[in-house]
C-alpha positions in Angstrom: -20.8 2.1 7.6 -19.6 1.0 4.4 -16.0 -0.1 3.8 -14.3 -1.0 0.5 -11.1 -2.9 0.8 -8.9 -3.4 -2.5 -5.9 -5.9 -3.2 -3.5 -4.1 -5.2 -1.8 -6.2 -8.1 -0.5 -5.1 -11.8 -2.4 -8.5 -13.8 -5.6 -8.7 -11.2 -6.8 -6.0 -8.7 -8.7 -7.7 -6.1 -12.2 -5.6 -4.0 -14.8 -5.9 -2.1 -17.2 -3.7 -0.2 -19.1 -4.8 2.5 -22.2 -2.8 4.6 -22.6 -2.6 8.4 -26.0 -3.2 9.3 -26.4 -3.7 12.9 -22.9 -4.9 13.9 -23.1 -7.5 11.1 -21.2 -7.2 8.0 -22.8 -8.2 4.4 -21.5 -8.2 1.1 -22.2 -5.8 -1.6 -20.3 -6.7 -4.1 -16.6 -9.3 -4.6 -14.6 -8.6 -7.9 -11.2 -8.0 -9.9 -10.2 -5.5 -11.9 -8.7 -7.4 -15.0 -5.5 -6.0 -16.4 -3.8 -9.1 -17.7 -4.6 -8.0 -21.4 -3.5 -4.9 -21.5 0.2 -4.5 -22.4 1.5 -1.0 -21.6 2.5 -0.3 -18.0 1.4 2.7 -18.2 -2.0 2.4 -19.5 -2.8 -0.4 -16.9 -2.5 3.0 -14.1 -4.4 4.9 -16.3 -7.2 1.2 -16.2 -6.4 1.1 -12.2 -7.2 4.8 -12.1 -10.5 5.1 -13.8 -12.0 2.0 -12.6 -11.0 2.7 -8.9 -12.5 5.9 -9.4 -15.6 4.4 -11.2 -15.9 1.9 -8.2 -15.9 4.8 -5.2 -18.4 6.6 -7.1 -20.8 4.0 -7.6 -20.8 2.4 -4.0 -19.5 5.6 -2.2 -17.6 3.9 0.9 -17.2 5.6 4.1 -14.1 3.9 4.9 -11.4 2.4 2.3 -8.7 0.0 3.1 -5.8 -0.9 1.1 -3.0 -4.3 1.6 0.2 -3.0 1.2 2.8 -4.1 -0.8 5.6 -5.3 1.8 8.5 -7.5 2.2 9.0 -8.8 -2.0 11.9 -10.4 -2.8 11.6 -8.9 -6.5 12.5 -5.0 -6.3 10.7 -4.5 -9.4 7.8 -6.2 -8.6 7.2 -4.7 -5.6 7.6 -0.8 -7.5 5.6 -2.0 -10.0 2.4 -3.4 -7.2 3.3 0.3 -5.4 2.5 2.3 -8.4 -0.7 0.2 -8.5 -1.9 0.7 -5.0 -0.6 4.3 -5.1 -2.4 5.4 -8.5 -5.8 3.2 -6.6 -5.4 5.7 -3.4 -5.4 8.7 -6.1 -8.5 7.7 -7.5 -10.4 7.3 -4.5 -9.1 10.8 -3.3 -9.9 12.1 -6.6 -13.7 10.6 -5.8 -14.1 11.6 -2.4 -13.3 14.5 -0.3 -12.5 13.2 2.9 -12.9 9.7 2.8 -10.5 7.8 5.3 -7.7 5.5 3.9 -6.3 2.6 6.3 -3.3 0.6 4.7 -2.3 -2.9 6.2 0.4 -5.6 5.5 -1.0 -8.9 4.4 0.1 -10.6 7.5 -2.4 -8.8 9.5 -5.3 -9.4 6.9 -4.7 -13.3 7.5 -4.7 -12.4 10.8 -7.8 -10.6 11.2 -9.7 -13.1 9.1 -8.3 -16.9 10.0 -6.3 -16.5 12.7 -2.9 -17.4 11.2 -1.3 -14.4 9.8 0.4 -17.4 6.9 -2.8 -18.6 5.7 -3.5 -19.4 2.8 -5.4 -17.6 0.2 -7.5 -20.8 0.2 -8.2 -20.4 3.7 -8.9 -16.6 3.6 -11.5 -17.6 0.9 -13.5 -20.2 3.0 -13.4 -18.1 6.3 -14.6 -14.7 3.6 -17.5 -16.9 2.7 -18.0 -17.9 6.6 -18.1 -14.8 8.1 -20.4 -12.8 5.5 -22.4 -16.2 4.6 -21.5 -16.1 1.1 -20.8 -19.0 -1.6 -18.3 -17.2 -3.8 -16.1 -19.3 -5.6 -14.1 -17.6 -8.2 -11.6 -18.5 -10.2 -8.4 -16.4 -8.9 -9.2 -15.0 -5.0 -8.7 -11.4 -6.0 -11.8 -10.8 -5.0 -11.9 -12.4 -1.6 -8.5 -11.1 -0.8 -10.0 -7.3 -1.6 -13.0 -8.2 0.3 -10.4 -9.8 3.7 -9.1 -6.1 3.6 -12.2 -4.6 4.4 -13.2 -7.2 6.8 -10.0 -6.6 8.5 -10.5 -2.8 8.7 -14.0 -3.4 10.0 -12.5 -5.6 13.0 -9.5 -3.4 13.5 -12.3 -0.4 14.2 -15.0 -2.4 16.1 -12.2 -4.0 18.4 -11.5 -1.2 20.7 -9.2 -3.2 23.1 -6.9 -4.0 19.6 -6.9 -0.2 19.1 -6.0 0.7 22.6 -3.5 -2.1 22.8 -1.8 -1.9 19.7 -1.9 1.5 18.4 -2.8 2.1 14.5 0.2 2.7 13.1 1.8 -0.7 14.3 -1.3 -3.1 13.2 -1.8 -1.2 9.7 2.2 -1.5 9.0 2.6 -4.6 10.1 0.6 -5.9 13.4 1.6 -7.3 16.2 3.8 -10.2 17.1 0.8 -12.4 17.3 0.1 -11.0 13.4 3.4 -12.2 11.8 3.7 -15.7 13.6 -0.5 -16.8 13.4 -2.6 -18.1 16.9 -1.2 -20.9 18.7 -3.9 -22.8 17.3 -6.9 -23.0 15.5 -9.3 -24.1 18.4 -8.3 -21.1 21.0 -8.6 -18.5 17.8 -12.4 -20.3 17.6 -13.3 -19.9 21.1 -12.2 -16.4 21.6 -14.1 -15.5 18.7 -17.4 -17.3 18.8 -19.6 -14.6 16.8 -16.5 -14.7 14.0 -17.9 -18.1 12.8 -21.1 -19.4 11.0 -22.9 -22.4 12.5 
């Protein structure tokens, strides 16, 4: 399996794709799609488009998994990050044939990843690097937020219970209750998920 997870944005478009080998996830590639120079809304789609496109070709995913845009205060903002992810999901359907598309809100990223669905993008960063035994340390954490989407999607389809429990409409959209208001604590998320941590 091969899953490509993508963090929309309109300045910075955060991905990563990661490989199943065995039941363990590697890294194939972490990066960001840098629009922050170009000055026309529209042109920045037509950027998104082709190098979204250019991406799905190159490392041909069998899964792809977007965040989606929820809960912004700024109206415009959040049509603005829509038309990104939206014009992203046209270019990997324009690349693939039948290619499956998961979207989920960031909460349950964070979730999947640290525990707390209000980490940090800090936080998401160090447990990115934990889990696939990485030392990425860019600049902006595009790149590991794209790369925490496919994680997430990996988890959401190797946890059967999750997908039996929850239902895949509710964690995509949103999660569950234990999603939007993180573990109790840091210690119980560690020893219910021993293989989720590097020693």
């Amino acid at each position: 399996m091969r899953i490509m997870g993508i963090d929309p944005g309109t300045n910075y478009m955060g991905y990563g794709v990661i490989e199943i080998v065995g039941n363990k996830p590697t890294a194939l590639v972490m990066g960001e799609i840098d629009m922050h120079k170009i000055g026309d809304a529209h042109q920045k789609l037509r950027y998104i488009f082709e190098r979204v496109r250019s991406l799905t070709e190159e490392y041909r995913p069998t899964e792809v998994a977007f965040e989606s845009p929820f809960f912004g205060e700024n109206v415009q903002s959040m049509l603005k990050l829509g038309r990104a992810q939206g014009v992203a999901i046209a270019a990997v359907l324009s690349a693939t044939e039948s290619t499956p598309i998961a979207e989920y809100a960031p909460s349950r990223v964070k979730q999947a990843i640290t525990g707390r669905g209000q980490a940090s993008k800090e936080q998401v960063a160090t447990m990115i690097n934990s889990i696939l035994g990485t030392d990425y340390h860019p600049r902006k954490l595009d790149a590991t937020d794209g790369t925490a989407v496919a994680l997430c999607h990996y988890f959401t389809l190797s946890n059967a219970l999750t997908r039996a429990t929850a239902g895949e409409k509710r964690k995509g959209l949103g999660g569950d209750s234990k999603a939007r208001r993180g573990s109790s604590s840091w210690e119980k998320f560690v020893e219910s998920n021993p293989d989720r941590v590097k020693k």
